[in-house]
C-alpha positions in Angstrom: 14.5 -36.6 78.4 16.9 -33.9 79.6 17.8 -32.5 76.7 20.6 -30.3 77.0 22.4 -29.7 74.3 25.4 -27.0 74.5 22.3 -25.7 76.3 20.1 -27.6 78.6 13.2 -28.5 79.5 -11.4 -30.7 84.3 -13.6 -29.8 86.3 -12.4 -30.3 89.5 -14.2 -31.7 92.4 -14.6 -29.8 95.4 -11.9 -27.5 94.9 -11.0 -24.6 97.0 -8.4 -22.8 98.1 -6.6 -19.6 99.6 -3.1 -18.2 100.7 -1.6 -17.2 103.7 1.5 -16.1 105.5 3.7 -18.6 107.0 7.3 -18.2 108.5 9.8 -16.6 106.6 13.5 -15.6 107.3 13.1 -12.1 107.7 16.4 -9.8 108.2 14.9 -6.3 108.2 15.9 -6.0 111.8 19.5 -7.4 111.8 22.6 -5.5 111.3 26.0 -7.0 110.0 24.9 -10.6 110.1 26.5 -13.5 107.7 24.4 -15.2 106.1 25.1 -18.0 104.1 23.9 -18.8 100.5 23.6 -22.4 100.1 26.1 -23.4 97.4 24.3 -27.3 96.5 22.3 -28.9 95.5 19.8 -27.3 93.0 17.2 -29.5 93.4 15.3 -32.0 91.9 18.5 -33.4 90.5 17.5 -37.1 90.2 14.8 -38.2 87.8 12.7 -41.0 87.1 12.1 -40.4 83.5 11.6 -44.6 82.3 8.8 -43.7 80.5 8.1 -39.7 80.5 9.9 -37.2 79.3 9.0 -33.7 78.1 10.3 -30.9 75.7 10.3 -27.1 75.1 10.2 -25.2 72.3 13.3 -23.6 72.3 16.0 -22.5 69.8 18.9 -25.2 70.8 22.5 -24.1 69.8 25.2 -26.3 68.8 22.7 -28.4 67.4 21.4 -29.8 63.9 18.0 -30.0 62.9 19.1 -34.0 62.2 19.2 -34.5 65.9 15.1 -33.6 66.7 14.1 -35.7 63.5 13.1 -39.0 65.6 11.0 -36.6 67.5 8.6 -35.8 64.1 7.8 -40.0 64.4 7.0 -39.6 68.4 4.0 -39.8 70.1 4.2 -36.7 71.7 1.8 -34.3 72.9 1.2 -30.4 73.5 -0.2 -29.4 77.6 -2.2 -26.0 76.3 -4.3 -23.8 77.8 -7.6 -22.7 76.5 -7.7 -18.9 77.5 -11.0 -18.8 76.7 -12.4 -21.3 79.5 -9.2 -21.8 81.6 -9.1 -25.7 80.9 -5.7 -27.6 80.2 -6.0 -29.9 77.4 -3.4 -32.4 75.7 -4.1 -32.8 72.0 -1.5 -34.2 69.3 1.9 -31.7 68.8 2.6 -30.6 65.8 6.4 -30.5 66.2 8.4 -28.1 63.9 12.2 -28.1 63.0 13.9 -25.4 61.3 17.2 -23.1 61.4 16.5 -19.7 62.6 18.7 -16.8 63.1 20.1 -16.0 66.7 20.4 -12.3 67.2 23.2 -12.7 70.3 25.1 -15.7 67.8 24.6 -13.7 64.6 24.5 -17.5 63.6 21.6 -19.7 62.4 20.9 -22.3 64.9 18.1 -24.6 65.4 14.6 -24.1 66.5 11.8 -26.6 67.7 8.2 -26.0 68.7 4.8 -26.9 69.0 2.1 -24.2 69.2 3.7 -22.1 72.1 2.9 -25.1 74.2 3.4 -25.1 78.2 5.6 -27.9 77.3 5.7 -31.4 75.2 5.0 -34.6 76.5 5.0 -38.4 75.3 4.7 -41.8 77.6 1.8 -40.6 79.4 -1.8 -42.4 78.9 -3.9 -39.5 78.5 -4.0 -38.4 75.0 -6.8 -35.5 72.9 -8.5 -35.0 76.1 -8.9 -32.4 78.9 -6.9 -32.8 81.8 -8.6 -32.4 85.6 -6.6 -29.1 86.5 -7.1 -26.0 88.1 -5.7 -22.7 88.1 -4.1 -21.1 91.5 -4.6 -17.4 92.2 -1.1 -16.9 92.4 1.9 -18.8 89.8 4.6 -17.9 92.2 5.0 -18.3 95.7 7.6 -16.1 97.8 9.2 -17.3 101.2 6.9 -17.8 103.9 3.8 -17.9 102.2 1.6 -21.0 101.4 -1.3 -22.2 99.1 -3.9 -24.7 100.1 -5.6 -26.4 97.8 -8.6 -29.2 97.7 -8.1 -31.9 94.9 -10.6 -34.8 94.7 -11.3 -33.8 98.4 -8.1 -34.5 99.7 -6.5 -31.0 100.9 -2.7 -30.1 99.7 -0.7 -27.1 100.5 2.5 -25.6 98.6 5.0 -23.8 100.9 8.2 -21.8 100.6 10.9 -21.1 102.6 13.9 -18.7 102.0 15.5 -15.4 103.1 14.9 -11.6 101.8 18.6 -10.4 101.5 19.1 -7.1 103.1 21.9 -4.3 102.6 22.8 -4.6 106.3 24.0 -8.6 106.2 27.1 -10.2 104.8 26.5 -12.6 102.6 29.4 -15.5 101.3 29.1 -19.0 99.2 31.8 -21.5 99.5 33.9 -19.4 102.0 34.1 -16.2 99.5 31.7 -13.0 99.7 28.7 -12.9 97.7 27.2 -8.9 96.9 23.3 -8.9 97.1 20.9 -6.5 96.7 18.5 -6.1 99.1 15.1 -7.8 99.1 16.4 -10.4 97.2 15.3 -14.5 97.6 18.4 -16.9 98.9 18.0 -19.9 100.0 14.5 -21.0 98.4 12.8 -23.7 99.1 9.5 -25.0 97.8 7.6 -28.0 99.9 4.5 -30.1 99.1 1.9 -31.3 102.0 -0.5 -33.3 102.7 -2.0 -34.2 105.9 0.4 -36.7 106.6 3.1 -36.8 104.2 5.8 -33.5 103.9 7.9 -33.6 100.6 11.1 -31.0 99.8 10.0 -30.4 95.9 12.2 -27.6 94.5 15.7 -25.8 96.5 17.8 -22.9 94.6 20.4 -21.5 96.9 20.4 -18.6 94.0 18.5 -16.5 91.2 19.4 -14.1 88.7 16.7 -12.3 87.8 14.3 -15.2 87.7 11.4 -16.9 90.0 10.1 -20.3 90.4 6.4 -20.3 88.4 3.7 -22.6 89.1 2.8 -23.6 85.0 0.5 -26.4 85.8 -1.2 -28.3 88.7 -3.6 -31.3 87.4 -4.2 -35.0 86.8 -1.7 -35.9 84.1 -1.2 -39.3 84.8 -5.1 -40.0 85.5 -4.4 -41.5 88.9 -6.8 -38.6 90.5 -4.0 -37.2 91.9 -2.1 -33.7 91.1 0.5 -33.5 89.3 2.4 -30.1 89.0 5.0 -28.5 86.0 7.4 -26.0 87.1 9.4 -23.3 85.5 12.2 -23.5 87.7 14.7 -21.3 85.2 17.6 -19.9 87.4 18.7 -17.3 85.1 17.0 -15.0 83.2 18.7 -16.4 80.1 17.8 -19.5 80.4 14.2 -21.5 80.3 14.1 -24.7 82.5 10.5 -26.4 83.1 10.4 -29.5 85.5 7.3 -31.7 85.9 6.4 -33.4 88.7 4.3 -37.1 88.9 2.2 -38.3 91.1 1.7 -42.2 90.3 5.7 -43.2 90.6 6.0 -41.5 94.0 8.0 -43.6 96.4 7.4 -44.6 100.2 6.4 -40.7 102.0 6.6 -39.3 99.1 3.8 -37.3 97.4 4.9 -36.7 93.8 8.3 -37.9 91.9 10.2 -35.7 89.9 9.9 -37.1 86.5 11.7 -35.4 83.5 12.9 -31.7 83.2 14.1 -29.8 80.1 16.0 -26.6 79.1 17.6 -24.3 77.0 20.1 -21.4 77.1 19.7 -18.0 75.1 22.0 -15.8 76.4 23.9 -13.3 74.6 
């Protein structure tokens, strides 16, 4: 459920894990180089949302509370986090829709949440339970740097790719130039592995002021598999969350990108 309106989304068994350093595009030692941003594709852009699909809480312009009121006779449920113990549960949402005021519209508009969750879900079996998860030592991880992990003894590994942007190189997108500041992330790209399989999960030629966040890694869909939910917002006015599957991957594939959701708030 991509809902974007006039806006845009335990115990663990022998789990271990650590980062390291990997190869990165480093341009510390060049001097008036181009480099080129990547101007497409933002990626995942297809999704395979039959049965999934996810929500934010968000305030969602241009909108009537009318248009969430299905939502209030939904199965859906909250992903939290218990601070106290670390564990990810999924318990029943308790969905609220209301007009608020937005300070950057000086309008009302309308806002829908659910306990602060990570995100909403509905079409997934597990339901009021906790979910087999873990927590990484990092949530975010920068160009050329990995994370291994062990889920139900099978070892995975998050990597990134990308360039540092330095004062010293050119940069243009689409034949035009492009100012950059230095130390900043093109070109990202975000991979999943296994020991045989190599998947490309996330690619933004771009940020403004924003990151890509781990949120969640976990058995969602109880196939004993990890499944992972991103915040993949690329502007720091906007809030974009994408959640990844692991029982609809396809032929090499490790995970299928599922549903994604967002919402705009800038002023």
């Amino acid at each position: 459920m991509n809902y974007k309106i006039a806006l845009f989304t335990i115990g663990l068994i022998g789990f271990s894990m650590h980062t390291s350093n990997c190869n990165a595009t480093s341009l510390t030692s060049m001097t008036n180089d181009t480099i080129h941003i990547e101007s497409a594709p933002f990626l995942p852009i297809d999704f395979r949302n039959e049965k999934v699909n996810i929500f934010i809480d968000g305030m969602y312009r241009g909108s009537e509370p009318s248009e969430f009121a299905s939502m209030l006779l939904e199965d859906w449920y909250d992903l939290l986090k218990d601070e106290s113990t670390g564990e990810f549960i999924l318990e029943k949402s308790q969905i609220t829709v209301a007009k608020e005021y937005d300070d950057c519209l000086m309008d009302s508009t309308t806002f829908v949440s659910s306990r602060n969750a990570i995100l909403m879900i509905k079409g997934i079996s597990a339901k009021d339970q906790k979910i087999k998860s873990f927590v990484p030592e990092v949530t975010a991880i920068q160009p050329g740097k990995k994370l291994t992990f062990t889920f139900n003894d099978i070892e995975y590994t998050l990597r990134a790719d990308g360039t540092y942007t330095d004062e010293n190189n050119a940069y243009i997108i689409d034949s035009f130039p492009a100012e950059k500041s230095h130390n900043e992330i093109i070109n990202y790209k975000l991979y999943l592995y296994t020991k045989d399989k190599k998947q490309l999960l996330i690619s933004v030629p771009r940020f403004n002021d924003t990151f890509v966040q781990i949120l969640f890694i976990g058995d969602l869909d109880e196939d004993g598999k990890p499944d992972f939910v991103f915040d993949t917002s690329r502007d720091y006015e906007e809030k974009r969350v994408t959640l990844f599957l692991s029982s609809p991957a396809k032929n090499q594939e490790i995970v299928a990108p599922v549903d994604e959701t967002s919402y705009q708030f800038d002023c």
